[in-house]
C-alpha positions as a printed Julia matrix, in Angstrom:
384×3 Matrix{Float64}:
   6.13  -16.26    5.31
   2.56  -17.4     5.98
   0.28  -16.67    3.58
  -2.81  -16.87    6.27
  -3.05  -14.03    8.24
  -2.73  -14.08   11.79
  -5.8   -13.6    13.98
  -4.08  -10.44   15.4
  -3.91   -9.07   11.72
  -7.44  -10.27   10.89
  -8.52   -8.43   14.38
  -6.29   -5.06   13.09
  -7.71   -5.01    9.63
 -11.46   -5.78   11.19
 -10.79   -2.77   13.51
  -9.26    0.0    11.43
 -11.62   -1.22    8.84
 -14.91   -0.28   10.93
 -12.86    3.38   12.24
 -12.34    3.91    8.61
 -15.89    3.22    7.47
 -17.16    5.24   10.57
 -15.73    8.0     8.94
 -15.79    7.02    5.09
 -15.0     8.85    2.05
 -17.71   11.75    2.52
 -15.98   12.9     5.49
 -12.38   12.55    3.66
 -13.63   14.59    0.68
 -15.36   17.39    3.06
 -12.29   17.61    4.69
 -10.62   18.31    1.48
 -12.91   20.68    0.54
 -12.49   22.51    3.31
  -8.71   22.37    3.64
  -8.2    21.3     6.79
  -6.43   18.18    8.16
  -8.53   14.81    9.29
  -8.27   15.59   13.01
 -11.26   13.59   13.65
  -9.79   10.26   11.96
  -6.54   10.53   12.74
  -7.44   11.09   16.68
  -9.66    7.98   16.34
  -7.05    6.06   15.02
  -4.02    7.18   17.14
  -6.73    6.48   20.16
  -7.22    3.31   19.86
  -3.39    2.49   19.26
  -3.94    1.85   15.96
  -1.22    4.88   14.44
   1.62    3.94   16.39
   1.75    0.29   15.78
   5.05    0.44   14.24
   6.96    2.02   17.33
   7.92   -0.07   20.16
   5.38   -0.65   23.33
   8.4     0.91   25.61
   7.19    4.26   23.95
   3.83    3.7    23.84
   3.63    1.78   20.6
   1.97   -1.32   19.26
   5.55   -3.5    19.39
   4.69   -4.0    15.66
   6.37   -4.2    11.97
   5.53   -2.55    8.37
   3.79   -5.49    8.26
   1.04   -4.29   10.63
   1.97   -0.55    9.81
   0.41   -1.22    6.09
  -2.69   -3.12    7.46
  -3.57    0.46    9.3
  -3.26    2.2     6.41
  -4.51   -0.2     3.82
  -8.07   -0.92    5.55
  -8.41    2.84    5.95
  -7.8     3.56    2.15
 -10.06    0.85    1.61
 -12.86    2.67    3.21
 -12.28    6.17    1.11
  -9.78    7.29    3.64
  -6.08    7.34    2.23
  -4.17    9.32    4.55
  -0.93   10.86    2.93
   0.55   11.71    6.38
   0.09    8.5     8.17
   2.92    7.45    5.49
   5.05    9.97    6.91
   4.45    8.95   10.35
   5.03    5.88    9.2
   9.0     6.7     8.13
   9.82    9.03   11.11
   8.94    7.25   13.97
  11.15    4.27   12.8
  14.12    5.91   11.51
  14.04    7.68   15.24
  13.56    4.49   16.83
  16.81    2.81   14.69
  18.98    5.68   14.44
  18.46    7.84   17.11
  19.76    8.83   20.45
  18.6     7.75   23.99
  17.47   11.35   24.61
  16.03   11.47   20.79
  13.84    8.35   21.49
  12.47    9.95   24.65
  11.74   12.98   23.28
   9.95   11.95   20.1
   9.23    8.42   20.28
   6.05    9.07   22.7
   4.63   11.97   21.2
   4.94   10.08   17.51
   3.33    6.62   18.82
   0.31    8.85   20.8
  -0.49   10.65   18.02
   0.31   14.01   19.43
   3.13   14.6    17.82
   3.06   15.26   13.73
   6.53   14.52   12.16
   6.95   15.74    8.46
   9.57   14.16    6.35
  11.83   17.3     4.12
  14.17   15.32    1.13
  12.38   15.81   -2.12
  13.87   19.07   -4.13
  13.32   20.13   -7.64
  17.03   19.76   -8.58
  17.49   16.61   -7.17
  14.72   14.44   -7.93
  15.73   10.97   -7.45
  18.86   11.74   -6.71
  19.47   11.82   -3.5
  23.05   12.69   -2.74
  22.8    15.54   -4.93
  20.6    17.52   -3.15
  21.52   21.0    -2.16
  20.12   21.79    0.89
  23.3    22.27    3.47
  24.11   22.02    7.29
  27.13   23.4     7.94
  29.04   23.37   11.75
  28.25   26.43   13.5
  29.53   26.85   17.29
  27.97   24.13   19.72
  25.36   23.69   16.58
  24.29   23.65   12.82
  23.54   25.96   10.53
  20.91   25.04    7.92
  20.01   26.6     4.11
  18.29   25.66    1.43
  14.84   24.5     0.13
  12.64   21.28   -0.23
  10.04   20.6    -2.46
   6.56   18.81   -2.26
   6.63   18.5     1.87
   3.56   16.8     2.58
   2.17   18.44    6.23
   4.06   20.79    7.18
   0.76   22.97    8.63
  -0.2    20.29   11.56
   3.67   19.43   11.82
   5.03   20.41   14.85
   8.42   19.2    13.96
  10.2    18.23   10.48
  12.93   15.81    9.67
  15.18   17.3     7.1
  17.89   15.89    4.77
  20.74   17.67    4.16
  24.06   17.75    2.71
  26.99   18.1     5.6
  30.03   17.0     2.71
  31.19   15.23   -0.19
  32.63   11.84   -0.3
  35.59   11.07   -2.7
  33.27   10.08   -5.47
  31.5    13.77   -5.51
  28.32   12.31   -3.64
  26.9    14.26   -1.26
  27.46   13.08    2.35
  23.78   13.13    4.0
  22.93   14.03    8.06
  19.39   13.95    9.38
  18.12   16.72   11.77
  15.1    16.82   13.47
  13.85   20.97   13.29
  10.95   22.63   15.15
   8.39   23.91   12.44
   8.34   27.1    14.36
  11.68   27.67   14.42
  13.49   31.05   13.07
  14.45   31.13    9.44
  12.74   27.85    8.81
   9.55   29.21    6.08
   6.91   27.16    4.55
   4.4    27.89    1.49
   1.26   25.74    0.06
   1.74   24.52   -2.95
  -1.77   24.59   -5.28
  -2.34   21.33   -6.67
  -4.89   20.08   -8.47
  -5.0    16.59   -5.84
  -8.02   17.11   -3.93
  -6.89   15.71   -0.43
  -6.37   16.98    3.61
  -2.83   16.28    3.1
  -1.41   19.58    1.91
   1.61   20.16    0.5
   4.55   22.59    0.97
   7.59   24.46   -0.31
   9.83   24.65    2.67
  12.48   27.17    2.87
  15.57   27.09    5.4
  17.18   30.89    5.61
  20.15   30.08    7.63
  18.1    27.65   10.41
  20.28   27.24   13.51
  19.87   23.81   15.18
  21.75   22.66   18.27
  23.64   19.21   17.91
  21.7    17.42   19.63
  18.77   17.89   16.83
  21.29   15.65   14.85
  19.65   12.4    14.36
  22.11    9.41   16.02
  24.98   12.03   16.94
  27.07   11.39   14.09
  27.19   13.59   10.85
  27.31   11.65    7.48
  25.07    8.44    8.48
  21.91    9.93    6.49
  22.12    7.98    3.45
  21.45    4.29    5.14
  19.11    6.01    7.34
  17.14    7.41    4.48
  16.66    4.02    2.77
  15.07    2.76    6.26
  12.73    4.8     5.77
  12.02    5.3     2.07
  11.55    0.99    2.15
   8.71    1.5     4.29
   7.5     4.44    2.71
   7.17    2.57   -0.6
   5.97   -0.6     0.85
   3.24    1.64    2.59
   2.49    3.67   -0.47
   1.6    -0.24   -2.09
  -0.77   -0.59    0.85
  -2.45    2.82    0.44
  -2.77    1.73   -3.45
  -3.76   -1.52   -3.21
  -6.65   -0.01    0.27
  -7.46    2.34   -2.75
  -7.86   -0.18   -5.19
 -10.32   -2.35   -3.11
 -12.05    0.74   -2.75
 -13.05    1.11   -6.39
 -13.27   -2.25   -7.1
 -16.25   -2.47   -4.31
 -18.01    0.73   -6.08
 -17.7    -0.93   -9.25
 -18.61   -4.44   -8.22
 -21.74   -2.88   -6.41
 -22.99   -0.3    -9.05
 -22.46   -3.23  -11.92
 -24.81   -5.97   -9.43
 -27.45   -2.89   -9.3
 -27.25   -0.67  -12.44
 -30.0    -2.71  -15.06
 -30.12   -2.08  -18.88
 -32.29   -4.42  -21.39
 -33.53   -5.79  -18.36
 -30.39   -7.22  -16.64
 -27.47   -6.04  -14.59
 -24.44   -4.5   -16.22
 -22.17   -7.03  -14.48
 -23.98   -9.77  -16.43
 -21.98   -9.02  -19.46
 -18.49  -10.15  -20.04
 -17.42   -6.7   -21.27
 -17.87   -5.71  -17.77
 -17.47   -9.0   -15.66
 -13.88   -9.68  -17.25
 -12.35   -6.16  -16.61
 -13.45   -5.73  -12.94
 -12.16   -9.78  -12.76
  -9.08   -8.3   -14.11
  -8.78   -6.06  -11.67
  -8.99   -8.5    -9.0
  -6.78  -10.49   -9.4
  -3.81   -7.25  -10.35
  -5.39   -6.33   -6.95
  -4.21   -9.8    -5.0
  -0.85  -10.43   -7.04
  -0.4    -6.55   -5.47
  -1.08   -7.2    -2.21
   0.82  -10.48   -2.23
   3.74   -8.42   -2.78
   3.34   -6.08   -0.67
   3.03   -8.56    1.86
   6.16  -10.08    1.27
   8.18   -6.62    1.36
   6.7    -6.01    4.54
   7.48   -9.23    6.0
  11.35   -9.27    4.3
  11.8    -5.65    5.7
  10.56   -6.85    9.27
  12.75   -9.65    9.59
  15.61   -7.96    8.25
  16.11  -10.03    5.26
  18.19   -9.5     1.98
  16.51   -7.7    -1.11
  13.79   -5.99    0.43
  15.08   -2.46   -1.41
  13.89   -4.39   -4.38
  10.92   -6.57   -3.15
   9.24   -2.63   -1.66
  10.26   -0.77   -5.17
   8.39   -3.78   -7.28
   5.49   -3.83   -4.15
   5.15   -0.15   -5.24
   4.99   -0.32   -9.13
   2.28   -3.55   -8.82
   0.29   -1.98   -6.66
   0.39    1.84   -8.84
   0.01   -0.14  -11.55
  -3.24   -1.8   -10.23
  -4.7     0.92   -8.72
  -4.72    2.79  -11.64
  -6.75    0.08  -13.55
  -9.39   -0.09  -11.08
 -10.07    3.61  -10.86
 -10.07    3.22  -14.8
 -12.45    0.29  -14.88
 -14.63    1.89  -12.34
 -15.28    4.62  -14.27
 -15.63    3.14  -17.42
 -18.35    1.08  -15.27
 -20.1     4.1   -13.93
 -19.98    5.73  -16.98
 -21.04    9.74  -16.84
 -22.08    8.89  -13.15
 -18.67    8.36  -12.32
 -17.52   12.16  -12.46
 -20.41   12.97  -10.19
 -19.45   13.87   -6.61
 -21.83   11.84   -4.93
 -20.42    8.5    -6.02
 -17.07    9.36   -4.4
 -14.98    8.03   -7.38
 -13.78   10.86   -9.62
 -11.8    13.51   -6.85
  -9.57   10.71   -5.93
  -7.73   10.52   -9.97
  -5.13   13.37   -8.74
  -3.99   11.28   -5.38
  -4.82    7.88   -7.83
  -2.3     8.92  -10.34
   0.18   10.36   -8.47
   1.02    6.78   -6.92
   2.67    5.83  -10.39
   5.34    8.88   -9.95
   5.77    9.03   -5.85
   7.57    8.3    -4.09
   9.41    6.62   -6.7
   8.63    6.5   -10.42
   7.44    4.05  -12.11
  10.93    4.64  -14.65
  13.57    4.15  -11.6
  11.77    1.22  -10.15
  12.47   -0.33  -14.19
  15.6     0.77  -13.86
  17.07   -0.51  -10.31
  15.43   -4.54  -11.47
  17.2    -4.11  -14.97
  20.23   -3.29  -12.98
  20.25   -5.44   -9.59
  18.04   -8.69  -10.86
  18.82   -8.82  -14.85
  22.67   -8.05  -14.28
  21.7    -5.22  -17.13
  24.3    -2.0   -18.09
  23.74    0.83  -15.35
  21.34    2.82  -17.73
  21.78    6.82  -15.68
């Protein structure tokens, strides 16, 4: 690993970074308001060849990694802009391009890379959790096809998706686990149901309870052919989503450690600039350097799960927790910095605590991450 950056990923980050400031928070947070999806942005970005980076230049992709996958969307959050759905794109694209068909590649792989294609991403349900192999949503053999039931939880996108990959439980292995197959389902198609759900995260990115009422799929909607593969295909893709939910974080975190940085340099009282004083100098210093020992990491998981090496299950879970963890800080320092200024809506700080905080318990909490290094690095007793 080189810890200089190429001048392709200098060039990348330069690039998204001036789309993204184009843009910039205002137009994220109107958006919001509004409840509609960034069109705009994410046209711009998928235009210049910027969202498909990850997915190989056969389909119309950049012939990139994670690596330059998290650049994309780090610069972007950086600039007021954290996309929750470019994350998603980010996992189905790749697990397509690993696991699927010929056919499946063909038919998807394009679309995804161009930009004019949405993908959502259907595993999380509320009696599951982090459990994975116990969900309950089932695909059963039906005929030439499948028949799906059941419902998912939290589906971020499912209003600009045109098409949704869904988990879902096609057996039981001797153990009692649930055996998992991937499908990729039209939004539109019959039985398949989807609901907002009201949260209080002000963002574009909705999300969705998705219900499946006996959703008929034909095999060849099965992702790679073969039933019972989902398990190591979900863990491609929750890596990167984890290692891309550090990047978002850590984008995010540079964001409110520039609003800070700026407001302390120009904000004077007893004739000097806030910043001037250690009791805010040494917190916002604090948060630089969580900030860098984040991104470090993140780098690392990116590169490990690029070049296919050992550990990176671990290295993206710990990229994840640094990088909540520091995020978290600087939106806390920031507004201890603004003060009462900080909850105004002009300074852009304040509407991003929901989608701030909710990077400590998605997509992987803070608790499990503890958990899986007790267990794996420390050689601890299996604590659930």
């Amino acid at each position: 690993m080189n810890f200089s950056e190429s001048s392709e990923h200098l060039a990348l980050r330069g690039a998204v970074s001036e789309i993204g400031a184009k843009y910039g928070h205002d137009y994220f947070a109107r958006c919001a308001a509004e409840g509609r999806f960034t069109h705009e942005l994410w046209s711009t970005i998928f235009d210049n060849g910027f969202g498909g980076v990850n997915l190989p230049e056969e389909f119309g992709g950049g012939g990139g990694g994670i690596q330059e996958m998290a650049i994309v969307i780090e610069e972007l959050a950086a600039q007021g802009c954290p996309l929750l759905f470019l994350i998603v794109a980010g996992m189905c694209g790749p697990i397509i391009d690993e696991f699927g068909s010929a056919a499946q590649q063909e038919r998807w792989l394009p679309g995804l890379a161009a930009g004019r294609t949405k993908m959502a991403f259907a595993i999380t349900e509320s009696g599951a959790g982090s459990n994975a192999p116990n969900l309950a949503t089932t695909a059963t053999r039906a005929g030439d096809g499948w028949v799906i039931k059941g419902a998912k939880q939290y589906i971020t996108g499912m209003d600009v998706a045109d098409a949704v990959l869904v988990v879902t439980r096609t057996g039981t292995d001797p153990r009692g686990r649930g055996l998992l197959t991937l499908f990729v389902v039209d939004t539109d198609t019959p039985g398949l149901e989807f609901r907002p759900i009201p949260m209080e995260i002000k963002a574009p990115d909705r999300q969705f309870a998705v219900f499946f009422d006996d959703v008929v799929v034909p095999t060849d909607r099965l992702v790679g052919g073969v039933a019972d593969q989902g398990l190591r295909q979900i863990f491609s893709g929750l890596n990167p989503e984890r290692i891309n939910v550090a990047a978002q974080a850590t984008g995010l975190g540079r964001y409110f450690l520039d609003k800070a940085v700026a407001y302390a340099k120009d904000r004077a009282v007893w004739g000097v600039p806030i910043g001037s004083h250690q009791g805010v100098a040494h917190p916002l210093a604090e948060v630089k350097i969580e900030l860098e020992l984040a991104r470090l990491m993140t780098a690392r998981a990116a590169w490990q799960f690029d070049n296919g090496e050992a550990g990176v299950g671990e290295a993206a879970a710990v990229a994840k927790l640094a990088a909540a963890d520091a995020v978290l800080h600087a939106f806390d320092q920031t507004v201890q910095v603004h003060g009462g200024n900080a909850f105004a809506t002009e300074y852009g700080i304040g509407d991003l605590w929901g989608l701030t905080r909710l990077m400590r318990s998605a997509p992987v909490s803070r608790e499990m991450v503890l958990n899986y290094v007790a267990q794996h690095s420390l050689g601890l007793p299996r604590s659930y």
